[in-house]
PyMOL Python script that loads the backbone (N, CA, C, O; Angstrom):
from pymol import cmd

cmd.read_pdbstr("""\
ATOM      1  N   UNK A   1      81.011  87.709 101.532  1.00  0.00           N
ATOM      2  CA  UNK A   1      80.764  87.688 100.106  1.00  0.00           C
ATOM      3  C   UNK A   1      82.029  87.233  99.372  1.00  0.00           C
ATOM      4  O   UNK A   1      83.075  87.849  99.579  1.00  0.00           O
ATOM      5  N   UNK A   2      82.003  86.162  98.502  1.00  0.00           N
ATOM      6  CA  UNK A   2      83.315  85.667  97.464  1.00  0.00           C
ATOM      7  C   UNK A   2      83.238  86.845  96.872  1.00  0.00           C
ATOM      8  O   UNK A   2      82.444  87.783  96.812  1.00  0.00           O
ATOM      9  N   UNK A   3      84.835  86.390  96.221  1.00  0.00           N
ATOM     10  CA  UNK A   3      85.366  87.493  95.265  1.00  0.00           C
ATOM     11  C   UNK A   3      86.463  86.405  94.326  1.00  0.00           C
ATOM     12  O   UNK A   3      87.399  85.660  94.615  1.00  0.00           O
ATOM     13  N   UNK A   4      85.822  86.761  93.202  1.00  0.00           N
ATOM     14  CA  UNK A   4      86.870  85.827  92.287  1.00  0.00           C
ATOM     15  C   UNK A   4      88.276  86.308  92.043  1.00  0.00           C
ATOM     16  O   UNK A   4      88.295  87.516  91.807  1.00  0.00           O
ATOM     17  N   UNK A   5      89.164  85.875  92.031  1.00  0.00           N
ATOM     18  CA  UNK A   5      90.920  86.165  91.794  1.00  0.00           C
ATOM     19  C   UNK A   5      91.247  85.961  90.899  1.00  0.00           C
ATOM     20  O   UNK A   5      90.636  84.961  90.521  1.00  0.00           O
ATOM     21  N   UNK A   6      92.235  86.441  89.818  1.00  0.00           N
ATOM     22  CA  UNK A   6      92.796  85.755  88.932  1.00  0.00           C
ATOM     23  C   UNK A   6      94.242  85.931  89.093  1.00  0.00           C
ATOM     24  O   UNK A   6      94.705  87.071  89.095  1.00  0.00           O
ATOM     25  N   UNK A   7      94.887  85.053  89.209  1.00  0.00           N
ATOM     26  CA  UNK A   7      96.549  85.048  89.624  1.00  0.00           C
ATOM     27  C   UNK A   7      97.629  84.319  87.935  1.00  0.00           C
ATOM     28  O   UNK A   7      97.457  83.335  87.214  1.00  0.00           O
ATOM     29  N   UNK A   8      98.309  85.053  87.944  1.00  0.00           N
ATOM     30  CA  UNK A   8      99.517  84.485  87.208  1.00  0.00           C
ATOM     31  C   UNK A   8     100.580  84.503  87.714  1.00  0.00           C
ATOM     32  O   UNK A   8     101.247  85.533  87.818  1.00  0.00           O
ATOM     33  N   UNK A   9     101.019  83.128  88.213  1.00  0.00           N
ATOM     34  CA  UNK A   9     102.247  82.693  88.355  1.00  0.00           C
ATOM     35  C   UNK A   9     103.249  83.331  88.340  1.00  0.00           C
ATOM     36  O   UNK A   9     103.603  83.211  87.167  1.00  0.00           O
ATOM     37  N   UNK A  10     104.102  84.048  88.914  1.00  0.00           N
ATOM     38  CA  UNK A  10     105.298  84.903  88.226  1.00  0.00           C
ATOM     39  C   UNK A  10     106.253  83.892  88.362  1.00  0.00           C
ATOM     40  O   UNK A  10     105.809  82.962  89.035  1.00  0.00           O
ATOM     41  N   UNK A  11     107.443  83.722  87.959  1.00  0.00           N
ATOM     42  CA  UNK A  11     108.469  83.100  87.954  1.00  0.00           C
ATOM     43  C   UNK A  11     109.107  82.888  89.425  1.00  0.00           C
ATOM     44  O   UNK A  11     109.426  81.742  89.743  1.00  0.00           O
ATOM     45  N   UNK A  12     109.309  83.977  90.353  1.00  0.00           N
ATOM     46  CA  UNK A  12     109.853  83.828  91.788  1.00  0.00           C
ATOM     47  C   UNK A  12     108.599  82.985  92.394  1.00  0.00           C
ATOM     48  O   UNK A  12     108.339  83.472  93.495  1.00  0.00           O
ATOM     49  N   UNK A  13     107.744  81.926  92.098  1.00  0.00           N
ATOM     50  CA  UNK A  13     106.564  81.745  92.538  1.00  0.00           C
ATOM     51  C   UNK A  13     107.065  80.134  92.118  1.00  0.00           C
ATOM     52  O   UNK A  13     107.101  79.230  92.952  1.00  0.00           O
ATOM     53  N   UNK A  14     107.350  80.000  91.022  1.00  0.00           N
ATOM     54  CA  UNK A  14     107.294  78.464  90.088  1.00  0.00           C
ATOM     55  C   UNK A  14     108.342  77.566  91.314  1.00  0.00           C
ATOM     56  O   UNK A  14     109.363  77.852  91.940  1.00  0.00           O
ATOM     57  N   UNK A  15     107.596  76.574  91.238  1.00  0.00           N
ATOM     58  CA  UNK A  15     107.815  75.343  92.498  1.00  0.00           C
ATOM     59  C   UNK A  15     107.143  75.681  93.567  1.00  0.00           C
ATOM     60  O   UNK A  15     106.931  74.808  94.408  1.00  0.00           O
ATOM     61  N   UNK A  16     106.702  76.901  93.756  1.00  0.00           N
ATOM     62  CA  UNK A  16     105.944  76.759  95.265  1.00  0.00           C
ATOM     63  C   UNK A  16     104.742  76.139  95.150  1.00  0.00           C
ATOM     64  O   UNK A  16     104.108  76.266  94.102  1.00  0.00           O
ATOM     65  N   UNK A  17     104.271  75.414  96.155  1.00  0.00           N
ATOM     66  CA  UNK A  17     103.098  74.636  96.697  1.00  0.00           C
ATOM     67  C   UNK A  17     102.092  75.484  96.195  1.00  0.00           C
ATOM     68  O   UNK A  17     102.365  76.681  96.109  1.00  0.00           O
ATOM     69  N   UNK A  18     100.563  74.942  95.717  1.00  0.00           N
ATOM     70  CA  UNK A  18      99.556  75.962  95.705  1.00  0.00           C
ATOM     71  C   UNK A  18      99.231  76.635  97.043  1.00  0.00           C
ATOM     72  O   UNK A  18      98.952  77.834  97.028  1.00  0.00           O
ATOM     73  N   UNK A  19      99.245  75.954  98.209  1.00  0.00           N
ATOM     74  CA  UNK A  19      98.593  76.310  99.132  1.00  0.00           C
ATOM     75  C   UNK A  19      99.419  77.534  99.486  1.00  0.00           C
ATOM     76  O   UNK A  19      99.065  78.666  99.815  1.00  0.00           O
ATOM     77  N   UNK A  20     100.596  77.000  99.329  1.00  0.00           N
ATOM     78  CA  UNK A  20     102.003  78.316  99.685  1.00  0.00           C
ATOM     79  C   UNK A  20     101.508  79.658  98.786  1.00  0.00           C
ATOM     80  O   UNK A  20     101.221  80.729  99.320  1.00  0.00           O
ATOM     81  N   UNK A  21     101.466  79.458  97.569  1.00  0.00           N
ATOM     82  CA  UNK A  21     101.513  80.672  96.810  1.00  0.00           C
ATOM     83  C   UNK A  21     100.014  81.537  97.645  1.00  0.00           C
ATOM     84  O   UNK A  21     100.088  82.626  98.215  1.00  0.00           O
ATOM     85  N   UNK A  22      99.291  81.056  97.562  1.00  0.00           N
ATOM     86  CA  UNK A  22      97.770  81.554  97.971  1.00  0.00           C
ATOM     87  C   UNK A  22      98.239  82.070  99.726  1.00  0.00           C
ATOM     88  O   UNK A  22      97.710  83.008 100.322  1.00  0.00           O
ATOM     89  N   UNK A  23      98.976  81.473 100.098  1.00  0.00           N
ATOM     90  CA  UNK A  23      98.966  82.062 101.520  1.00  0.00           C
ATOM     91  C   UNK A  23     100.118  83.415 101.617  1.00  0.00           C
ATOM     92  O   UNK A  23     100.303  84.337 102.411  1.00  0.00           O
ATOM     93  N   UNK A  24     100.628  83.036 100.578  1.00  0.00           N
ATOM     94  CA  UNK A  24     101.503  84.256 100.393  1.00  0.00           C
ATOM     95  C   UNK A  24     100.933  85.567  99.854  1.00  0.00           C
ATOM     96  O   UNK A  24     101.250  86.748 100.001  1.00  0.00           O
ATOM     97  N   UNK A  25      99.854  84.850  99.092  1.00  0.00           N
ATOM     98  CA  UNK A  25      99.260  86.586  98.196  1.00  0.00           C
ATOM     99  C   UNK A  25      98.141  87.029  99.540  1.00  0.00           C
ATOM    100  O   UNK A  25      98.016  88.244  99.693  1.00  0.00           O
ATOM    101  N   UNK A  26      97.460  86.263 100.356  1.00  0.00           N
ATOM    102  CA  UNK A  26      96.496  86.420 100.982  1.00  0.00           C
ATOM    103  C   UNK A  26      96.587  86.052 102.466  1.00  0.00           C
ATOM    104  O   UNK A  26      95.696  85.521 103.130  1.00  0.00           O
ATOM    105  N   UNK A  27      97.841  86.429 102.893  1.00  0.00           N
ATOM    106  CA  UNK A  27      98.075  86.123 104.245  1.00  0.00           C
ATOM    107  C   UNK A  27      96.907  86.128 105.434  1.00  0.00           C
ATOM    108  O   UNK A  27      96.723  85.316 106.341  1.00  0.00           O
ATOM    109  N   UNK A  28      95.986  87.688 104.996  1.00  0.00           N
ATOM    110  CA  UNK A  28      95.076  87.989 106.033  1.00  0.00           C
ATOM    111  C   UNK A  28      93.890  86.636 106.193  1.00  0.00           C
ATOM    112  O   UNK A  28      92.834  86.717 106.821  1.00  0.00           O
ATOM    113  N   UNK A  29      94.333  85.559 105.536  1.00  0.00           N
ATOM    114  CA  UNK A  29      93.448  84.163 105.516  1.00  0.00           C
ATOM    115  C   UNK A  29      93.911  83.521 106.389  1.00  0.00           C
ATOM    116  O   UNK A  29      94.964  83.956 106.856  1.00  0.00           O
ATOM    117  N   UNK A  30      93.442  82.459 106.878  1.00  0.00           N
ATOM    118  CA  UNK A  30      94.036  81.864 107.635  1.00  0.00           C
ATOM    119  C   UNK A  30      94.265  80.237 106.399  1.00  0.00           C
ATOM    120  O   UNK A  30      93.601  79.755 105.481  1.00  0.00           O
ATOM    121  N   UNK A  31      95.232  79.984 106.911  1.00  0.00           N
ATOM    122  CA  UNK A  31      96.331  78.815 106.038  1.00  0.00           C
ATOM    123  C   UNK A  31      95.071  77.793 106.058  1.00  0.00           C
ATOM    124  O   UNK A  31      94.988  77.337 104.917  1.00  0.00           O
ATOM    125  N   UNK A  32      93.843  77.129 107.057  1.00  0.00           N
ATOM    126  CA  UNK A  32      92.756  76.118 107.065  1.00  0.00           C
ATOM    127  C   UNK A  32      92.196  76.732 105.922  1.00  0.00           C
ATOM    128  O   UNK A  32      92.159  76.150 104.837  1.00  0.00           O
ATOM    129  N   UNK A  33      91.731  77.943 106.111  1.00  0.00           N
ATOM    130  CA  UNK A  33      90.838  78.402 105.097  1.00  0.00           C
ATOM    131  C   UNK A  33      90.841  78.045 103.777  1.00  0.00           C
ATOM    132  O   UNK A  33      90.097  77.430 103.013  1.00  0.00           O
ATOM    133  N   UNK A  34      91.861  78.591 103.733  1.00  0.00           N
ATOM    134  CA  UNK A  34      92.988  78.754 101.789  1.00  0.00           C
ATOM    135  C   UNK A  34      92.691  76.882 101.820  1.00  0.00           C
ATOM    136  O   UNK A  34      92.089  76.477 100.825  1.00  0.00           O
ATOM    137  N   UNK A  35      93.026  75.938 102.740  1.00  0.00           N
ATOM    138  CA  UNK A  35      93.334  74.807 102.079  1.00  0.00           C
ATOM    139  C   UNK A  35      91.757  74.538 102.037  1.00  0.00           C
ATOM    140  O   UNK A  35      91.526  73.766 101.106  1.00  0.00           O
ATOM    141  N   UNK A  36      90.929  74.797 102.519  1.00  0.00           N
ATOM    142  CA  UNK A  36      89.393  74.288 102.651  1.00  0.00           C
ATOM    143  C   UNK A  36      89.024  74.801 101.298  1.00  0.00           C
ATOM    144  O   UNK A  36      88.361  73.950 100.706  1.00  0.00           O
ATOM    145  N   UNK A  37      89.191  75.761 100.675  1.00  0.00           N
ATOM    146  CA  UNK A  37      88.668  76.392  99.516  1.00  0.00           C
ATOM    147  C   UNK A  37      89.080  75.739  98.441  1.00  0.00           C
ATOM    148  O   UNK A  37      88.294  75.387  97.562  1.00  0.00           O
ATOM    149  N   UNK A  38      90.174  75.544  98.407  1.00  0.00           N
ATOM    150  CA  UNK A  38      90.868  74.339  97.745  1.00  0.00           C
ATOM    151  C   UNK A  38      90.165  73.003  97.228  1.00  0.00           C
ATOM    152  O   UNK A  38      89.869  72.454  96.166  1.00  0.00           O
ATOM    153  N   UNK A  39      90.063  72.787  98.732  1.00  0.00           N
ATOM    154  CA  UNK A  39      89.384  71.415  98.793  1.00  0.00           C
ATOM    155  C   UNK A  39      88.239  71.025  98.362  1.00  0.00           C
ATOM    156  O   UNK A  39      88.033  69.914  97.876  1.00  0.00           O
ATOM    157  N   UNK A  40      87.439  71.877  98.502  1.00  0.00           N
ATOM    158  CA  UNK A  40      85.859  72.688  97.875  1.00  0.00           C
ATOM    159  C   UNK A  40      85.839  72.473  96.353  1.00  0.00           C
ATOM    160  O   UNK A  40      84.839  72.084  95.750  1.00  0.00           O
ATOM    161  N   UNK A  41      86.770  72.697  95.900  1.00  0.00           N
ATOM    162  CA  UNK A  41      87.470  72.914  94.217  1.00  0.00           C
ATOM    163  C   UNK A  41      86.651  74.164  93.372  1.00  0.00           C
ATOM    164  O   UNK A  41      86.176  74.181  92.236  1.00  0.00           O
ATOM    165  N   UNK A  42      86.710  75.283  94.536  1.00  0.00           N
ATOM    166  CA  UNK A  42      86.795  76.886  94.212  1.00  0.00           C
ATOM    167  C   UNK A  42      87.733  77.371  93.576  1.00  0.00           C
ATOM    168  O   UNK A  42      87.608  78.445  92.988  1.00  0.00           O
ATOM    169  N   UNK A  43      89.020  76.567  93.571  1.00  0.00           N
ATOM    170  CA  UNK A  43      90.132  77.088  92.835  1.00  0.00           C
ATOM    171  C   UNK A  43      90.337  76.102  91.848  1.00  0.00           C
ATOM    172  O   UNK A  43      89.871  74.967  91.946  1.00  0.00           O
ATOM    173  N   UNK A  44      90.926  76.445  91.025  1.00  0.00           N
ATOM    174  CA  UNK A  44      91.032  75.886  89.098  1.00  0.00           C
ATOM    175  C   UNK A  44      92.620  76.509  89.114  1.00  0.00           C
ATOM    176  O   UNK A  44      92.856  77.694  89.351  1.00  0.00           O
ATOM    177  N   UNK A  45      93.542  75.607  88.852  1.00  0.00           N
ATOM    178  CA  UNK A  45      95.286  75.779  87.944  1.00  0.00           C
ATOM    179  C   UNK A  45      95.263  75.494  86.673  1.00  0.00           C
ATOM    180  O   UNK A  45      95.656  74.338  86.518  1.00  0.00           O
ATOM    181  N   UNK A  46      94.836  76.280  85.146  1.00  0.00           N
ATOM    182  CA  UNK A  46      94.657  76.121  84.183  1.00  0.00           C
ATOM    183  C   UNK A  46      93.428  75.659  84.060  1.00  0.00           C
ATOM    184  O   UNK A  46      93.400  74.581  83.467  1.00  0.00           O
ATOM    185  N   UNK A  47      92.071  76.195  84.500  1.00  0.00           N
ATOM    186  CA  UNK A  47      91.130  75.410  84.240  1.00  0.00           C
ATOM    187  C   UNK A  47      90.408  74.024  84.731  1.00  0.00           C
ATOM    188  O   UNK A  47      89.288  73.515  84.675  1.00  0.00           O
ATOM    189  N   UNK A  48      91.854  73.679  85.303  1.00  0.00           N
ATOM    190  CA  UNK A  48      91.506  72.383  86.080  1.00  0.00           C
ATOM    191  C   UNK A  48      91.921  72.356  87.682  1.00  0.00           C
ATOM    192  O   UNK A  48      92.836  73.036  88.145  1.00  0.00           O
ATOM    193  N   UNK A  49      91.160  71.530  88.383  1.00  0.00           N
ATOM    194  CA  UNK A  49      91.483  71.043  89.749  1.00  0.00           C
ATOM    195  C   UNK A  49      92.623  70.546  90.173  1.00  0.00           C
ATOM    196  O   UNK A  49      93.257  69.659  89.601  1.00  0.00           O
ATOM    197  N   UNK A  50      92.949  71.145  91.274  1.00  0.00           N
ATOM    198  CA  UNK A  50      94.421  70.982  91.849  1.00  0.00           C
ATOM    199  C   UNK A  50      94.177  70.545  93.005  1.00  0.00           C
ATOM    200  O   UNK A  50      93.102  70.923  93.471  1.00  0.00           O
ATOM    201  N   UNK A  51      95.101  69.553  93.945  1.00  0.00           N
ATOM    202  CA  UNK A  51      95.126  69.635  95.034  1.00  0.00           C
ATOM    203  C   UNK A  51      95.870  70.971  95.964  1.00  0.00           C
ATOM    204  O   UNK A  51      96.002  71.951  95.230  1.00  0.00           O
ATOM    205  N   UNK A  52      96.243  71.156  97.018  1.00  0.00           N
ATOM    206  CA  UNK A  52      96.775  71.837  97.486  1.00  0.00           C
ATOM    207  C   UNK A  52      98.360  71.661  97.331  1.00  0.00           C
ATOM    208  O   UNK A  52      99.105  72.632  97.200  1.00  0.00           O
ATOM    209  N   UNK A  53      98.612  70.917  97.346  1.00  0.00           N
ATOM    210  CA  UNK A  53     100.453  70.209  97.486  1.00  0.00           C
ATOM    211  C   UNK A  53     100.527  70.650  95.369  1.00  0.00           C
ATOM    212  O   UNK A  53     101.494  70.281  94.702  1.00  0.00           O
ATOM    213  N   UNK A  54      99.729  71.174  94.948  1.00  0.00           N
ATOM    214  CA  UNK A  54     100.231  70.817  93.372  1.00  0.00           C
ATOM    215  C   UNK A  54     101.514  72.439  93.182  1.00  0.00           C
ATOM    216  O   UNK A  54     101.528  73.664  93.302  1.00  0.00           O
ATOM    217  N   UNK A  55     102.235  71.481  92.886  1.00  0.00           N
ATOM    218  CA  UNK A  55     103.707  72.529  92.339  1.00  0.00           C
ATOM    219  C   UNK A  55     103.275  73.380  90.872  1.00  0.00           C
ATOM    220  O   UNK A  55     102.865  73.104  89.744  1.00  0.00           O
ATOM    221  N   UNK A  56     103.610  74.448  91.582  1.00  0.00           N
ATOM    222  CA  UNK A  56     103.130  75.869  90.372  1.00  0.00           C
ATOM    223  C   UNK A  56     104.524  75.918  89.201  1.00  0.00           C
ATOM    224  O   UNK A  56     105.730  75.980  89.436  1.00  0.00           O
ATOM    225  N   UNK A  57     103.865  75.869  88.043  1.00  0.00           N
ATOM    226  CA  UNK A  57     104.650  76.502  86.881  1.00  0.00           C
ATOM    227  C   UNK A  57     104.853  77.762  86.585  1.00  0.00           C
ATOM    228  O   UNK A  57     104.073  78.420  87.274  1.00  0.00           O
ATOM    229  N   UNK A  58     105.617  78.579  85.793  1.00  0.00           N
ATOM    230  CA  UNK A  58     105.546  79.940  85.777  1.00  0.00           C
ATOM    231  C   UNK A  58     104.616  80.045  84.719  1.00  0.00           C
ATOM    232  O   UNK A  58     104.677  79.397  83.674  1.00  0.00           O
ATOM    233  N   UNK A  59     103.626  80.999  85.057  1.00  0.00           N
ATOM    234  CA  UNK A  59     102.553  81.282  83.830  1.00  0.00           C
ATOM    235  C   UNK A  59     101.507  80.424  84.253  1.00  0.00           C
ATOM    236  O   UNK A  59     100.825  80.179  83.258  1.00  0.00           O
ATOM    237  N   UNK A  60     101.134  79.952  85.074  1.00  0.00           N
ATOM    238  CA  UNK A  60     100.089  78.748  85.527  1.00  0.00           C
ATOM    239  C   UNK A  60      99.233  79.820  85.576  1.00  0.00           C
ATOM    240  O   UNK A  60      99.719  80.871  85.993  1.00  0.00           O
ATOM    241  N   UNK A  61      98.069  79.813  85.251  1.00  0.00           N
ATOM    242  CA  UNK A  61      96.699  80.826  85.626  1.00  0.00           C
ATOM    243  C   UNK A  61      95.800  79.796  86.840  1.00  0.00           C
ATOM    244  O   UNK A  61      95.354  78.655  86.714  1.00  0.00           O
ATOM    245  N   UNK A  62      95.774  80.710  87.970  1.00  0.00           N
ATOM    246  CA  UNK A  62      95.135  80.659  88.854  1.00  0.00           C
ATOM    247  C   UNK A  62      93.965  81.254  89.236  1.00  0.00           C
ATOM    248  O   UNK A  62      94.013  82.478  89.358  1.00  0.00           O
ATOM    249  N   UNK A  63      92.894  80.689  89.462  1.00  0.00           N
ATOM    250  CA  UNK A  63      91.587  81.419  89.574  1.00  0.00           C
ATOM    251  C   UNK A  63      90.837  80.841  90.954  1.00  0.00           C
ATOM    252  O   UNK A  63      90.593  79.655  91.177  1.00  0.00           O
ATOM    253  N   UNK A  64      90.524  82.010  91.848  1.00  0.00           N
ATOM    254  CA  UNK A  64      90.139  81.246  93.084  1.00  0.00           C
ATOM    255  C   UNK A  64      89.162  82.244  93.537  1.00  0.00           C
ATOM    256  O   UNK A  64      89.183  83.435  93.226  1.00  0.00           O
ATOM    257  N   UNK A  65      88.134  81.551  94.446  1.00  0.00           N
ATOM    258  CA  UNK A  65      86.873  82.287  94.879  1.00  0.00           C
ATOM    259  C   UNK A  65      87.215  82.403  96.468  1.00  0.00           C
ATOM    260  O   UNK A  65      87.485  81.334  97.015  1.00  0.00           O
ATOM    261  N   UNK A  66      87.236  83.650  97.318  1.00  0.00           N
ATOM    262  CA  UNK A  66      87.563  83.833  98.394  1.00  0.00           C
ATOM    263  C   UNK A  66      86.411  85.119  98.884  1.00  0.00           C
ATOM    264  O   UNK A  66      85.720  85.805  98.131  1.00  0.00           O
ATOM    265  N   UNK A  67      86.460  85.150  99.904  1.00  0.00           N
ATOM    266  CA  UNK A  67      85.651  85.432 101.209  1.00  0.00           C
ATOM    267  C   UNK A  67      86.904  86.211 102.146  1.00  0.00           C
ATOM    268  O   UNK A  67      87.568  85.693 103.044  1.00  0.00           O
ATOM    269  N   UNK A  68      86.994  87.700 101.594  1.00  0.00           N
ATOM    270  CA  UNK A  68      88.011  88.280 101.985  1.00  0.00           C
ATOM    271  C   UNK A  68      87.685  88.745 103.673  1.00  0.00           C
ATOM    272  O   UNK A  68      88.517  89.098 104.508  1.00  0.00           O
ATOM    273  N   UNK A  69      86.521  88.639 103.801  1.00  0.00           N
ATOM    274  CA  UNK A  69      85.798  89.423 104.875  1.00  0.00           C
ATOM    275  C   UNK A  69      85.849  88.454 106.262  1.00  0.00           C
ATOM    276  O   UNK A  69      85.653  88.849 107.411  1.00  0.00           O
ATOM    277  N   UNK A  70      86.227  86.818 105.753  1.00  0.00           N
ATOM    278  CA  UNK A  70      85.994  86.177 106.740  1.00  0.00           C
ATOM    279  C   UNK A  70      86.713  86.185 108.321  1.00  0.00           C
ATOM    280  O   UNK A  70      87.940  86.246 108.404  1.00  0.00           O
ATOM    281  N   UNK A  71      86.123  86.140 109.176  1.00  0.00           N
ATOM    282  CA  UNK A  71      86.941  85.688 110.332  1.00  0.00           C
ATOM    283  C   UNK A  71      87.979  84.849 110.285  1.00  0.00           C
ATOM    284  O   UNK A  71      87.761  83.823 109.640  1.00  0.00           O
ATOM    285  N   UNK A  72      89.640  85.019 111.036  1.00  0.00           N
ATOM    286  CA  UNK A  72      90.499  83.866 110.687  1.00  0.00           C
ATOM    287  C   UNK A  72      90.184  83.623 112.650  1.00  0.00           C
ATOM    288  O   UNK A  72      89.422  84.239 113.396  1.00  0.00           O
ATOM    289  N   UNK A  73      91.067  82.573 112.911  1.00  0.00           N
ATOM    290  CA  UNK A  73      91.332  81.856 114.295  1.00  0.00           C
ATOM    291  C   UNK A  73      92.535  83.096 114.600  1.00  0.00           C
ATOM    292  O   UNK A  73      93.176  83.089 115.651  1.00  0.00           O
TER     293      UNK A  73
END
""", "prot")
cmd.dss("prot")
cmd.show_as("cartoon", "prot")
cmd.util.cbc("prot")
cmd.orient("prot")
């Protein structure tokens, strides 16, 4: 079952990769996953679509739909 997220950026966060920040808050994912969800465009950086490689600002609002329950590799 998804579960929607809402993330704000903290400052020790600004320049990291999206895919980075998301694997950092949600380790128990596996790193394919996080970028597949991505890719899907389940996740929104201000409302809008990001790739995975997009560099975080501080204060960026992040909103992402995840499947906490899933099997990783």
């Amino acid at each position: 079952m998804e579960k929607r997220f809402e993330i704000i950026v903290s400052e020790s966060e600004r320049g990291k990769r999206l895919e980075d920040m998301l694997f950092d808050r949600f380790g128990a994912l596996s790193r394919m996953y996080i970028r597949d969800v991505v890719k899907a465009e389940n996740c929104d950086v201000n409302g809008r679509f990001e790739n995975v490689g997009y560099r975080l600002r501080e204060r960026d609002f992040v909103e992402i739909y995840l499947d906490l329950t899933r099997e990783t590799a």
